[in-house]
C-alpha positions in Angstrom: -6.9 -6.6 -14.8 -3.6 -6.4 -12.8 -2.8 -3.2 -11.3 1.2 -2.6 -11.7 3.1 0.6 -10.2 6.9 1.1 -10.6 8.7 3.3 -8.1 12.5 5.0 -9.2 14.2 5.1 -6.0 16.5 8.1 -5.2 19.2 6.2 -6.4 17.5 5.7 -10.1 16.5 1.8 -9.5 13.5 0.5 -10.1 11.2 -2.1 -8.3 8.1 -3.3 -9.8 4.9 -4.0 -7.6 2.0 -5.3 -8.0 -1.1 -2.9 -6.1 -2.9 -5.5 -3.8 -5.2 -3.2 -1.9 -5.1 0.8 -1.5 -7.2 2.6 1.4 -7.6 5.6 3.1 -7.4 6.0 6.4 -10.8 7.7 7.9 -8.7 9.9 10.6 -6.0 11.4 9.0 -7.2 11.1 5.0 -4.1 9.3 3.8 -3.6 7.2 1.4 -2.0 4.0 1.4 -1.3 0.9 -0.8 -0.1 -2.7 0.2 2.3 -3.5 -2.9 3.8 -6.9 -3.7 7.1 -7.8 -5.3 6.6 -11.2 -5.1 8.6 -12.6 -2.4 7.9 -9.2 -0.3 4.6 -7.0 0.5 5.2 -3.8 1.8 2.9 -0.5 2.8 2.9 2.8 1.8 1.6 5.9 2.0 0.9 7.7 -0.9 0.3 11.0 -2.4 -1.6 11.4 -5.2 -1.7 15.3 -6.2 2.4 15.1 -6.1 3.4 11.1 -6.5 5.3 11.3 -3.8 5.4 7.2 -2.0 6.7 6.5 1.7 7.3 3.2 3.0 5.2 2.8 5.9 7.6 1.1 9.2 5.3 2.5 12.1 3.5 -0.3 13.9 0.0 1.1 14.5 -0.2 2.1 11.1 0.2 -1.4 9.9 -1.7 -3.0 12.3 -4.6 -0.7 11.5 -4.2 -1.9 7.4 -4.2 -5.2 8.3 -7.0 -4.7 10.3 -8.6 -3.7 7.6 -7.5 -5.8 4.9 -8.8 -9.0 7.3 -12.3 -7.2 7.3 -12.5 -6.9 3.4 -11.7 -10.4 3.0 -14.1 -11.6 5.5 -17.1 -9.3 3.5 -15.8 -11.4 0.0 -16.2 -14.7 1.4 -20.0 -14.3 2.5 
């Protein structure tokens, strides 16, 4: 089953993603999602109650997903 999401920008385009991996984050309780477009992954932090979607750009949030992402992976090989 592939998960899809498509996000209408301020501007009224579309982009289609594919969900990768969601998560949320123990300390603060948000949500986030790693989306792919095919030639570009991004993160972002979701809202579920309201829909609202930001793109993530801060670097210790990112390294903390990909932290966890790498330790996911690693429990699915074994």
């Amino acid at each position: 089953m592939e998960n899809k999401i498509t996000i209408i920008n301020q501007d009224g385009k579309e982009f289609n993603y594919e969900i990768l991996f969601t998560f949320i984050d123990e300390d603060t309780g948000k949500n986030y999602a790693l989306l792919d477009e095919g030639d570009d992954a991004i993160l972002v932090e979701y809202d579920e109650p309201s829909g609202v979607i930001k793109l993530v750009e801060d670097d210790k949030i990112l390294a903390k997903a990909e932290e966890i992402m790498e330790e996911y992976y690693e429990t699915q090989e074994e």
